[in-house]
Predicted model as a PDB file, atoms N, CA, C, CB and O in Angstrom, pLDDT in the B-factor column:
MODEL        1                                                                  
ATOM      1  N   UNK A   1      18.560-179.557 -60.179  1.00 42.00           N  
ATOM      2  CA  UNK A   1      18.959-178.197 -60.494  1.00 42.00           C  
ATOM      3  C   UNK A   1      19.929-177.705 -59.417  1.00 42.00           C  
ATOM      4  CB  UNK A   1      17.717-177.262 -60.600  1.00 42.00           C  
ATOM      5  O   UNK A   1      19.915-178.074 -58.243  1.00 42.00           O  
ATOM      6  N   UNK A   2      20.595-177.009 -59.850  1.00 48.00           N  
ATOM      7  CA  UNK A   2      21.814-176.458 -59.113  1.00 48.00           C  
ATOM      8  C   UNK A   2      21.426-174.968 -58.512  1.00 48.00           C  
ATOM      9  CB  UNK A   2      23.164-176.357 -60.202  1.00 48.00           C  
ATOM     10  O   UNK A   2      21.024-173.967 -59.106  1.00 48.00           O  
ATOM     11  N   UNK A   3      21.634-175.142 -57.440  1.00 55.00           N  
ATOM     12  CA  UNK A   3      21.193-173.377 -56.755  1.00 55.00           C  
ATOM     13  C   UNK A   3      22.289-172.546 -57.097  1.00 55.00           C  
ATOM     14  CB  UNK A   3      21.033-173.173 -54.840  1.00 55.00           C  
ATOM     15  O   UNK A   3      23.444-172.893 -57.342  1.00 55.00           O  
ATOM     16  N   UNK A   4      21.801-171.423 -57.085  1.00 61.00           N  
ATOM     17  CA  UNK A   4      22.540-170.283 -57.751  1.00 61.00           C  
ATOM     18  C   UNK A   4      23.816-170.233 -56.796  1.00 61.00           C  
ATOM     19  CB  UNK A   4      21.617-168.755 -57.820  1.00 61.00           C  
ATOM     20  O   UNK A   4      24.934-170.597 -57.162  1.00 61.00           O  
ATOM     21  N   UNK A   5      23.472-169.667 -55.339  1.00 69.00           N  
ATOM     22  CA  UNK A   5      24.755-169.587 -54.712  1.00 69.00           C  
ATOM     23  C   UNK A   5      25.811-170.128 -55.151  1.00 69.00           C  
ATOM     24  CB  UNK A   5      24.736-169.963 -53.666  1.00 69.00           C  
ATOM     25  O   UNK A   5      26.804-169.701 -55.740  1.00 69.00           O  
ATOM     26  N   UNK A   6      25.365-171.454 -54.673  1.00 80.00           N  
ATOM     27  CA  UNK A   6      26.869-172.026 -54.501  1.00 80.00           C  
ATOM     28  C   UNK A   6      27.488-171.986 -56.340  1.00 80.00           C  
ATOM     29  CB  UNK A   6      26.778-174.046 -53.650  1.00 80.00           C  
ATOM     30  O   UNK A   6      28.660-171.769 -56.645  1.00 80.00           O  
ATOM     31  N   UNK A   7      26.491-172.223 -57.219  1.00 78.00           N  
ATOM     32  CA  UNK A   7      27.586-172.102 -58.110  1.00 78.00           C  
ATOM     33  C   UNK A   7      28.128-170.610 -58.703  1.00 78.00           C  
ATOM     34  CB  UNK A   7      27.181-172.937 -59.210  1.00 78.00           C  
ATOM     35  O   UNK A   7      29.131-170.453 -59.399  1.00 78.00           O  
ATOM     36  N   UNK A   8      27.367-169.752 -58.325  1.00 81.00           N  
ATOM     37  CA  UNK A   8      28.104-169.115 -58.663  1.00 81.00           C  
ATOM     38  C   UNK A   8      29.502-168.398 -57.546  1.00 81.00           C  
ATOM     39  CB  UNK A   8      27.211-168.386 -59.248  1.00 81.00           C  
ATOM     40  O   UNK A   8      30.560-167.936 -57.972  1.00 81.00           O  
ATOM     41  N   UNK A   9      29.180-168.474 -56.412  1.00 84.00           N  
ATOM     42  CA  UNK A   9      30.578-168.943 -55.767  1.00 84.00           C  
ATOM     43  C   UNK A   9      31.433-169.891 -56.378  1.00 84.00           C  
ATOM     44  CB  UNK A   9      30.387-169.514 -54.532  1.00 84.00           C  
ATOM     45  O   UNK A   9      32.574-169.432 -56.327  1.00 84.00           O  
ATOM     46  N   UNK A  10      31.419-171.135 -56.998  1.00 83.00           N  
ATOM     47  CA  UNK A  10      32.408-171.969 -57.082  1.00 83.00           C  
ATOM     48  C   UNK A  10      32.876-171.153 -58.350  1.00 83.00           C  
ATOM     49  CB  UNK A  10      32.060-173.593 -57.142  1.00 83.00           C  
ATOM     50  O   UNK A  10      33.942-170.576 -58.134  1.00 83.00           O  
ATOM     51  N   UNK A  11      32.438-170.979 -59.436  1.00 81.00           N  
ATOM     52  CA  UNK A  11      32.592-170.053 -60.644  1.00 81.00           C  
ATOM     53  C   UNK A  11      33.285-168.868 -60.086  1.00 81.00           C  
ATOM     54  CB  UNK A  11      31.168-169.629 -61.364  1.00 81.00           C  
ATOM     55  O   UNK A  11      34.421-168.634 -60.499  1.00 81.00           O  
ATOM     56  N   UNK A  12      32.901-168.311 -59.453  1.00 81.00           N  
ATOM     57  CA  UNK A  12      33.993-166.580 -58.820  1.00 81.00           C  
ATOM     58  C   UNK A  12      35.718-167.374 -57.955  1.00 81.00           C  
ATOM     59  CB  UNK A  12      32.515-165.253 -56.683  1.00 81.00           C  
ATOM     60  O   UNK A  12      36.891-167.016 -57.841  1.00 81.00           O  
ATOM     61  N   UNK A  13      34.729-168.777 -57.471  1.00 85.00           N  
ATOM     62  CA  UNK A  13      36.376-169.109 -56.790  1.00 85.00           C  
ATOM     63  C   UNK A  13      37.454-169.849 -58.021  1.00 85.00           C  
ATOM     64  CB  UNK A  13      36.196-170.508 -55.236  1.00 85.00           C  
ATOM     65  O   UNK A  13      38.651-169.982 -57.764  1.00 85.00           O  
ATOM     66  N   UNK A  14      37.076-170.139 -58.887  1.00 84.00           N  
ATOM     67  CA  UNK A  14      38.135-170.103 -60.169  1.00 84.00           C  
ATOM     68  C   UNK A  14      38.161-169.155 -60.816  1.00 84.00           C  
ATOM     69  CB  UNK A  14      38.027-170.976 -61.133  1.00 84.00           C  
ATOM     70  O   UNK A  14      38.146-169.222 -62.046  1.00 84.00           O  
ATOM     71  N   UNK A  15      38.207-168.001 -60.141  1.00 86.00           N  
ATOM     72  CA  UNK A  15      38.615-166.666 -61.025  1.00 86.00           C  
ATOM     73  C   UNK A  15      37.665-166.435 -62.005  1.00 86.00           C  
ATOM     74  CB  UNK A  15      40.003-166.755 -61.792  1.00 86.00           C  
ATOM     75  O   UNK A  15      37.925-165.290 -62.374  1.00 86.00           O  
ATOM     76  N   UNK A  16      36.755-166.819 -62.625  1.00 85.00           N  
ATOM     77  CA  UNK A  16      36.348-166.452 -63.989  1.00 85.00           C  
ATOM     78  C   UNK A  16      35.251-165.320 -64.380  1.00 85.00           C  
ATOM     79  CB  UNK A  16      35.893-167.635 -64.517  1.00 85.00           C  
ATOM     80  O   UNK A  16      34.119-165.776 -64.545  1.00 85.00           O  
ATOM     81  N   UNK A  17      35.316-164.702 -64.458  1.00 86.00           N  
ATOM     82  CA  UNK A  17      34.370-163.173 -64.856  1.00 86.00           C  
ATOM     83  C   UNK A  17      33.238-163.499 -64.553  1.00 86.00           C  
ATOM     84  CB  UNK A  17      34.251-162.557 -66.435  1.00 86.00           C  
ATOM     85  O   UNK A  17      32.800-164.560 -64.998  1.00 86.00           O  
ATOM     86  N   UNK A  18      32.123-162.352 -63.372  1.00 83.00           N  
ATOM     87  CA  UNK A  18      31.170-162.538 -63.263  1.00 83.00           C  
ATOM     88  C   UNK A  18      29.986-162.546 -64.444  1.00 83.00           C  
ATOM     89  CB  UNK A  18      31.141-161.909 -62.439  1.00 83.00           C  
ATOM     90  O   UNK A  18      28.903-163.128 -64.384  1.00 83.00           O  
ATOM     91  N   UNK A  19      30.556-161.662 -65.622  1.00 84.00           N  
ATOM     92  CA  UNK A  19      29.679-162.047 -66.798  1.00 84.00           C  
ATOM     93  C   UNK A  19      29.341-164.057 -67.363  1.00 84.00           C  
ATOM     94  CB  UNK A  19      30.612-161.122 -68.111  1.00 84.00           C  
ATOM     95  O   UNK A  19      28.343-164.649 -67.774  1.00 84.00           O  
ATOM     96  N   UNK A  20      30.785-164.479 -67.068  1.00 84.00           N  
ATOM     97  CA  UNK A  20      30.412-165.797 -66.944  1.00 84.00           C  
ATOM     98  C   UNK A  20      29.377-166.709 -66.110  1.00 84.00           C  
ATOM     99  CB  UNK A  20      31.333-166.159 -66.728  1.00 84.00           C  
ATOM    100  O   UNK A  20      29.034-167.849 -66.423  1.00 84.00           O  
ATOM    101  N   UNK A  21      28.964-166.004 -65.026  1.00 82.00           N  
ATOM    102  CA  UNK A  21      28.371-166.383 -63.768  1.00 82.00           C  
ATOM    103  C   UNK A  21      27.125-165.939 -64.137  1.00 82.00           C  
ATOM    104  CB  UNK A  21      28.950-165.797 -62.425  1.00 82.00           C  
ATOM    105  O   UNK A  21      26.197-166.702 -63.867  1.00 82.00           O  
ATOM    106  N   UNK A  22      26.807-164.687 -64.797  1.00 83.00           N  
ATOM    107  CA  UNK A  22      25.124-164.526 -65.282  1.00 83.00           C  
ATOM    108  C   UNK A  22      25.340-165.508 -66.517  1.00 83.00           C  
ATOM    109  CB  UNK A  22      24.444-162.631 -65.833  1.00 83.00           C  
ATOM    110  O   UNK A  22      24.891-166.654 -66.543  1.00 83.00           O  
ATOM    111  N   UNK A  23      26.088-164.915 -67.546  1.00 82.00           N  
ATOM    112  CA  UNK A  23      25.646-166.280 -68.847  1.00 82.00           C  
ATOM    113  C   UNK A  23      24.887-167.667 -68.152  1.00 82.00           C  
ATOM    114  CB  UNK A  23      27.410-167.061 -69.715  1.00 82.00           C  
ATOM    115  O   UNK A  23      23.730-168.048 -68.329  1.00 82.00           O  
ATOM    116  N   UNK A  24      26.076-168.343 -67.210  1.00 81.00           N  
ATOM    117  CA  UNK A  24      25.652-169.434 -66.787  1.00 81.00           C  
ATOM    118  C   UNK A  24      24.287-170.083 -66.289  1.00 81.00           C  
ATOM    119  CB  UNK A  24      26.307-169.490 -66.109  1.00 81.00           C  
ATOM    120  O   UNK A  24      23.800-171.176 -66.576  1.00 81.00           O  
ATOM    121  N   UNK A  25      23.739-168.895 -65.307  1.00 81.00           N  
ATOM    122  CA  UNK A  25      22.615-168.381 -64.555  1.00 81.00           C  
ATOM    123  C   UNK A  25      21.286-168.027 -65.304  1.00 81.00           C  
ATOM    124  CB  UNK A  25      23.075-167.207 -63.889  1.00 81.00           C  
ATOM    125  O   UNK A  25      20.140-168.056 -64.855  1.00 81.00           O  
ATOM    126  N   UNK A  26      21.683-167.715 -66.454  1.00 78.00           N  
ATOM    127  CA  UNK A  26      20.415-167.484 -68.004  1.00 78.00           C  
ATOM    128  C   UNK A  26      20.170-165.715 -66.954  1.00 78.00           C  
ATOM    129  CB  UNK A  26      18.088-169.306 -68.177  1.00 78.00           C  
ATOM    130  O   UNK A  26      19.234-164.969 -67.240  1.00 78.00           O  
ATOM    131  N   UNK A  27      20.964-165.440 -66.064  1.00 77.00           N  
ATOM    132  CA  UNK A  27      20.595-163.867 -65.702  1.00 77.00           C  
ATOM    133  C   UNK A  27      21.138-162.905 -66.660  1.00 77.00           C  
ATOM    134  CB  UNK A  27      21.172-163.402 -64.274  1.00 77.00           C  
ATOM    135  O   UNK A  27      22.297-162.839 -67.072  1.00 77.00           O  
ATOM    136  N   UNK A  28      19.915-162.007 -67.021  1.00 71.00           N  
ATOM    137  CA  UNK A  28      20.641-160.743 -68.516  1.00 71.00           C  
ATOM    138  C   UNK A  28      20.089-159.722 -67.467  1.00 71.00           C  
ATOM    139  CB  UNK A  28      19.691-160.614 -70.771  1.00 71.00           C  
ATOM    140  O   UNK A  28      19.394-159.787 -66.454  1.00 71.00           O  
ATOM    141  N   UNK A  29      20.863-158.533 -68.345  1.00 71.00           N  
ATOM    142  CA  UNK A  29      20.575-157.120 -67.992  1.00 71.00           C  
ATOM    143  C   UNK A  29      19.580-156.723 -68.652  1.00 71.00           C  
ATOM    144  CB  UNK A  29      21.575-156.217 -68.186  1.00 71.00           C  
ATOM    145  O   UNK A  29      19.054-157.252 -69.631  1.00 71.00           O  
ATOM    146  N   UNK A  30      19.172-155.271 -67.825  1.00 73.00           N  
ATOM    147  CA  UNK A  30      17.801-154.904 -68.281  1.00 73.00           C  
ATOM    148  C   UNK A  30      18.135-154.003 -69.209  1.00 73.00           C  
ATOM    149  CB  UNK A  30      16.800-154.352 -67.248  1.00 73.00           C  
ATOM    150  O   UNK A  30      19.280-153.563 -69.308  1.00 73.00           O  
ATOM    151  N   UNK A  31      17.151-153.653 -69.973  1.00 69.00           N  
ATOM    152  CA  UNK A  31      17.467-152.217 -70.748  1.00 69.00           C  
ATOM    153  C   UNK A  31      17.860-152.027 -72.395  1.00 69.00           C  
ATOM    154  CB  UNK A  31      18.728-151.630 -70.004  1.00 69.00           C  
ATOM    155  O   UNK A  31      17.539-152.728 -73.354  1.00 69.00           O  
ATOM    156  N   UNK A  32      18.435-151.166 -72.349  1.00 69.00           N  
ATOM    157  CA  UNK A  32      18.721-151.767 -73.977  1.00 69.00           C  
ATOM    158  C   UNK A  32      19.930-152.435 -74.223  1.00 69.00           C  
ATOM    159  CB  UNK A  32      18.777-150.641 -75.080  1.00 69.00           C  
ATOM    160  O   UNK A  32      20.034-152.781 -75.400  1.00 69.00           O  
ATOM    161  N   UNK A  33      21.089-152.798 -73.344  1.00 67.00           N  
ATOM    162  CA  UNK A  33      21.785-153.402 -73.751  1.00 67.00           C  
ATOM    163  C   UNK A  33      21.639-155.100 -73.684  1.00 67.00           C  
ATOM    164  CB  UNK A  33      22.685-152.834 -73.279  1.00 67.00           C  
ATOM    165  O   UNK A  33      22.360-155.890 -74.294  1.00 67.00           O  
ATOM    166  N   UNK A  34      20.382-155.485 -72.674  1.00 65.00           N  
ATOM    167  CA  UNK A  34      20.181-156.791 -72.570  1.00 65.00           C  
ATOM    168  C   UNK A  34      19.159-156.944 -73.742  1.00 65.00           C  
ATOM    169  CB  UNK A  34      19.717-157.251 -71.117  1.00 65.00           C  
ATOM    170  O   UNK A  34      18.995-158.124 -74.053  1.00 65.00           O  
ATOM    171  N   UNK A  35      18.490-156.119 -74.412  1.00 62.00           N  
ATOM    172  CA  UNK A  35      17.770-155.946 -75.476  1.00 62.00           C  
ATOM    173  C   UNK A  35      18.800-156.505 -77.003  1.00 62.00           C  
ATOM    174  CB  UNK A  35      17.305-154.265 -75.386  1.00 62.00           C  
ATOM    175  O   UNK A  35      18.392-157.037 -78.036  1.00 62.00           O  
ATOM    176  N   UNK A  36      19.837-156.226 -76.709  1.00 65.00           N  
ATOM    177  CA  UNK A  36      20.238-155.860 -78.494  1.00 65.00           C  
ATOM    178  C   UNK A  36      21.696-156.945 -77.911  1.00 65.00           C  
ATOM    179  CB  UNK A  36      20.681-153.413 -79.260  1.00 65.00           C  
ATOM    180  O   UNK A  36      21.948-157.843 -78.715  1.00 65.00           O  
ATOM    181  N   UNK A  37      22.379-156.923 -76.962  1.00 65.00           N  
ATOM    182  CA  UNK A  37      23.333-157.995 -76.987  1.00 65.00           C  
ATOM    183  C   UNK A  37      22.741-159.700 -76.555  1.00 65.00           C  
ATOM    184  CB  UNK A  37      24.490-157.451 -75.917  1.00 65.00           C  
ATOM    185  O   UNK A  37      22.283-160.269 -75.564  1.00 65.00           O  
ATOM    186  N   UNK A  38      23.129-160.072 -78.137  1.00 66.00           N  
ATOM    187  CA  UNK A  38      22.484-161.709 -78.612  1.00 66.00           C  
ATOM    188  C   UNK A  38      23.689-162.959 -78.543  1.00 66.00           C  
ATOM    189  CB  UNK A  38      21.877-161.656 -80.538  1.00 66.00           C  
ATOM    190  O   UNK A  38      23.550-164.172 -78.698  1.00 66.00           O  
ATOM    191  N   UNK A  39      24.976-162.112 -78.234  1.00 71.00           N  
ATOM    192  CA  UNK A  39      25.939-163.192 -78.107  1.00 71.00           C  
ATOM    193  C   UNK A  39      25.053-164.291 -76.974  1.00 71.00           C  
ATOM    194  CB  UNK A  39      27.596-162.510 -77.475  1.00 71.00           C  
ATOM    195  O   UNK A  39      24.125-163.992 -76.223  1.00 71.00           O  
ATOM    196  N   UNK A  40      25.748-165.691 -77.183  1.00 79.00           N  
ATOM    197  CA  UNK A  40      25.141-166.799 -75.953  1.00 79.00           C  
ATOM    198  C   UNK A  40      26.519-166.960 -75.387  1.00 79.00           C  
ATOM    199  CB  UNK A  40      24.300-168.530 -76.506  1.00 79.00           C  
ATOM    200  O   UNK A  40      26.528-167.618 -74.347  1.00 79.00           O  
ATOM    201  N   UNK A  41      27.503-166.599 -75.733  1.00 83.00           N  
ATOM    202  CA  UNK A  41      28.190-167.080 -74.547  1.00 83.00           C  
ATOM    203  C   UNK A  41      29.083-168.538 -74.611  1.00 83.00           C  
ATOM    204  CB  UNK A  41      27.071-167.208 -73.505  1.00 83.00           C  
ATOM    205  O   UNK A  41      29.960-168.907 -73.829  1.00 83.00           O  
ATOM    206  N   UNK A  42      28.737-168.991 -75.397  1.00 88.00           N  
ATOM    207  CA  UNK A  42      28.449-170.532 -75.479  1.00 88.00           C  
ATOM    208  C   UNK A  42      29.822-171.501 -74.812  1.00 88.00           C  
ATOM    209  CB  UNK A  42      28.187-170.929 -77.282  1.00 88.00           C  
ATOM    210  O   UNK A  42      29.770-172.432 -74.008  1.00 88.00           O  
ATOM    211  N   UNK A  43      31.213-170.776 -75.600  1.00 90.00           N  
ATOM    212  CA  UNK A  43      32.668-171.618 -74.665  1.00 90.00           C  
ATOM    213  C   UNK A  43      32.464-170.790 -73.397  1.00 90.00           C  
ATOM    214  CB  UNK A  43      34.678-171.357 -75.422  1.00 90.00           C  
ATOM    215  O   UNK A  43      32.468-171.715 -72.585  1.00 90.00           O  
ATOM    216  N   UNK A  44      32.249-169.439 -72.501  1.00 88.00           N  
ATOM    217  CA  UNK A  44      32.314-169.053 -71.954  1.00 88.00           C  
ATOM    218  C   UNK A  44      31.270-169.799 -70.510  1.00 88.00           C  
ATOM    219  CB  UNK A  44      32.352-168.043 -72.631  1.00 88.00           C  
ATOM    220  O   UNK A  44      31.604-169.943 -69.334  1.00 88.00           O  
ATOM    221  N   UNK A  45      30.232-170.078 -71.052  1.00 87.00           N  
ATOM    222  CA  UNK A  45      29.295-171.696 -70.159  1.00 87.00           C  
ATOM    223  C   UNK A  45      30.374-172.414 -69.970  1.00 87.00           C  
ATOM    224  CB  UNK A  45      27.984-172.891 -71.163  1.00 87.00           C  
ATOM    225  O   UNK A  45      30.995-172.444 -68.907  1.00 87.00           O  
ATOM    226  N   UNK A  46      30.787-173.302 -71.423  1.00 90.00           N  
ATOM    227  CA  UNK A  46      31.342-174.150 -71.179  1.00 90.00           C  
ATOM    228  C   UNK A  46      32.986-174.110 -69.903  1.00 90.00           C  
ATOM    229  CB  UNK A  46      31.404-174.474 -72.557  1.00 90.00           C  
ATOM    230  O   UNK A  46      33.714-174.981 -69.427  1.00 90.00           O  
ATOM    231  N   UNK A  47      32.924-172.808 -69.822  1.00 90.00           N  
ATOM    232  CA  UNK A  47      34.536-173.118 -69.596  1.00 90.00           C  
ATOM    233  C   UNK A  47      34.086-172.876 -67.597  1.00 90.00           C  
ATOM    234  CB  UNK A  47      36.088-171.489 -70.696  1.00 90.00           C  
ATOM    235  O   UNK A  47      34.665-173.423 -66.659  1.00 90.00           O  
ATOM    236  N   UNK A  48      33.016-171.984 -67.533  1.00 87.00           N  
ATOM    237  CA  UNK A  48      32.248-172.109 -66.177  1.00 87.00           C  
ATOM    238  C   UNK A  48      31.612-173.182 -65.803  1.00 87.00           C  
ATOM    239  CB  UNK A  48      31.337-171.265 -66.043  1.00 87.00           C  
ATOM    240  O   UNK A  48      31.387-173.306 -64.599  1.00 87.00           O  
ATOM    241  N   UNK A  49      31.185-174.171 -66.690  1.00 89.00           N  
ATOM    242  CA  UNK A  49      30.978-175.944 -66.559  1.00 89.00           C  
ATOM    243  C   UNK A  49      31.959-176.486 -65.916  1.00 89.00           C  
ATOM    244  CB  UNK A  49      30.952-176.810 -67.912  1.00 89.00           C  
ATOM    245  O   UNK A  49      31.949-176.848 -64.740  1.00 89.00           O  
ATOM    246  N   UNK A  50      32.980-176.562 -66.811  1.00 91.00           N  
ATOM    247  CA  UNK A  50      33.746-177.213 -66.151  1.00 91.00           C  
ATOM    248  C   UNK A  50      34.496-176.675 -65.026  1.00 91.00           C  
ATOM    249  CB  UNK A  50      34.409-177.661 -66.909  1.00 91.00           C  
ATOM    250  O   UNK A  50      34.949-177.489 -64.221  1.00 91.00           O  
ATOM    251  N   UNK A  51      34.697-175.448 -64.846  1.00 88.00           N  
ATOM    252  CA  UNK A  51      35.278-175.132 -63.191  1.00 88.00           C  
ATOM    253  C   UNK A  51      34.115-176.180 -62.445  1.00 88.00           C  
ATOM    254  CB  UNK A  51      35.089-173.012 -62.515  1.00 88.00           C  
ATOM    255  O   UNK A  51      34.700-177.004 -61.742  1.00 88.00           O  
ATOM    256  N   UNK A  52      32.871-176.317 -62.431  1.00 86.00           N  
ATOM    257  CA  UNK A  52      32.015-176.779 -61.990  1.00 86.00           C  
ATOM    258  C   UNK A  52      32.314-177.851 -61.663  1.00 86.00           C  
ATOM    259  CB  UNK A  52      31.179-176.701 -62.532  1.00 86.00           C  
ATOM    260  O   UNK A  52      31.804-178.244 -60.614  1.00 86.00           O  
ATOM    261  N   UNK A  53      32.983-178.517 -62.187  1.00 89.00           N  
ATOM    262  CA  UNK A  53      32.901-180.029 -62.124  1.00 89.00           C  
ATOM    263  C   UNK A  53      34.023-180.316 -61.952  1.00 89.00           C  
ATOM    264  CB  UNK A  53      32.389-180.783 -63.183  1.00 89.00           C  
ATOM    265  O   UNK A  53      34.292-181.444 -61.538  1.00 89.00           O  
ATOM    266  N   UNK A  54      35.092-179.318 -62.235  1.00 88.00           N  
ATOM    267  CA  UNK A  54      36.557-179.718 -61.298  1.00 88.00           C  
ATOM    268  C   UNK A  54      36.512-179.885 -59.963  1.00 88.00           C  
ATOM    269  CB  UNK A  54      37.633-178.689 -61.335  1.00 88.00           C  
ATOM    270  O   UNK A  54      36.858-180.839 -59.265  1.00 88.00           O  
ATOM    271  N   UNK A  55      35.980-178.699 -59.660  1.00 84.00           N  
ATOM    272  CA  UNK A  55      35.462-178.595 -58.346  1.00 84.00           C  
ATOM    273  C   UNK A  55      34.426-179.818 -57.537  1.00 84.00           C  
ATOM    274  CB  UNK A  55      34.743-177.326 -58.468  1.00 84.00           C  
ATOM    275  O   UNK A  55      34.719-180.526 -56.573  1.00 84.00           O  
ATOM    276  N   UNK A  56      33.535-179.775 -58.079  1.00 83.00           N  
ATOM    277  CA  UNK A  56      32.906-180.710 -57.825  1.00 83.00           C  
ATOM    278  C   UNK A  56      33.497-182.345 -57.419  1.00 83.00           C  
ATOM    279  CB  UNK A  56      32.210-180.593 -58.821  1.00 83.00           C  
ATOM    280  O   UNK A  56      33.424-182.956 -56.353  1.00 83.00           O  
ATOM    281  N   UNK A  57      34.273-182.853 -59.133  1.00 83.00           N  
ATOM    282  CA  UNK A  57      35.606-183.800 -58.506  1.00 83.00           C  
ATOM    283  C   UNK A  57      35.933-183.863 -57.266  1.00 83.00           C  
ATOM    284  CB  UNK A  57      36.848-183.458 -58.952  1.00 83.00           C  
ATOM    285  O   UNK A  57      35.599-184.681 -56.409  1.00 83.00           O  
ATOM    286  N   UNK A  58      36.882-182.585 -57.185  1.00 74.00           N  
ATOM    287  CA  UNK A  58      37.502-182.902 -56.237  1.00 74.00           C  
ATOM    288  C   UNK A  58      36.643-182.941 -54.485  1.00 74.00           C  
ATOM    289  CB  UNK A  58      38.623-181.954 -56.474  1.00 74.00           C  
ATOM    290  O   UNK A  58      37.176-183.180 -53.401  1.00 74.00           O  
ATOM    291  N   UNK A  59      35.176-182.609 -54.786  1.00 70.00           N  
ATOM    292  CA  UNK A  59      34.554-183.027 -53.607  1.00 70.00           C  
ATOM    293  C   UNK A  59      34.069-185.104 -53.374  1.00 70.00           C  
ATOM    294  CB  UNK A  59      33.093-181.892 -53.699  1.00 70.00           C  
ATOM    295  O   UNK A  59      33.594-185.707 -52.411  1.00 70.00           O  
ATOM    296  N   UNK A  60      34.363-185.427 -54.328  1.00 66.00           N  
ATOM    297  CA  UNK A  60      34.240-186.484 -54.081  1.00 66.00           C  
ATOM    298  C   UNK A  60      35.308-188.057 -53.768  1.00 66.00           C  
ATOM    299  CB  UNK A  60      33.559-186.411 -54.879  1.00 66.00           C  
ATOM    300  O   UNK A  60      34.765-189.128 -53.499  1.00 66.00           O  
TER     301      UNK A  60                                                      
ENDMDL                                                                          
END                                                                             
């Protein structure tokens, strides 16, 4: 499992919306809007995946 920090640092250091960074994280808001908004997100993971693993690449 991947600790939160760092990825969601590597995710903020390719620019990409911190809403991408909770999707990723399975972190929702409280209240009624984390209640009634059911979108998943799903290319928006994907596209925070792969910053993941660009990144990652290029650490190796």
């Amino acid at each position: 499992m991947v600790s939160e920090g760092p990825t969601a640092t590597i995710v903020q250091a390719a620019r990409l919306p911190v809403d991408y960074v909770k999707a990723l994280l399975n972190h929702n808001d409280k209240g009624v809007t984390g209640a009634y908004a059911r979108w998943h997100m799903f290319d928006e993971k994907r596209e925070a995946t792969n910053a993941i693993a660009e990144h990652m690449g290029g650490l190796l």
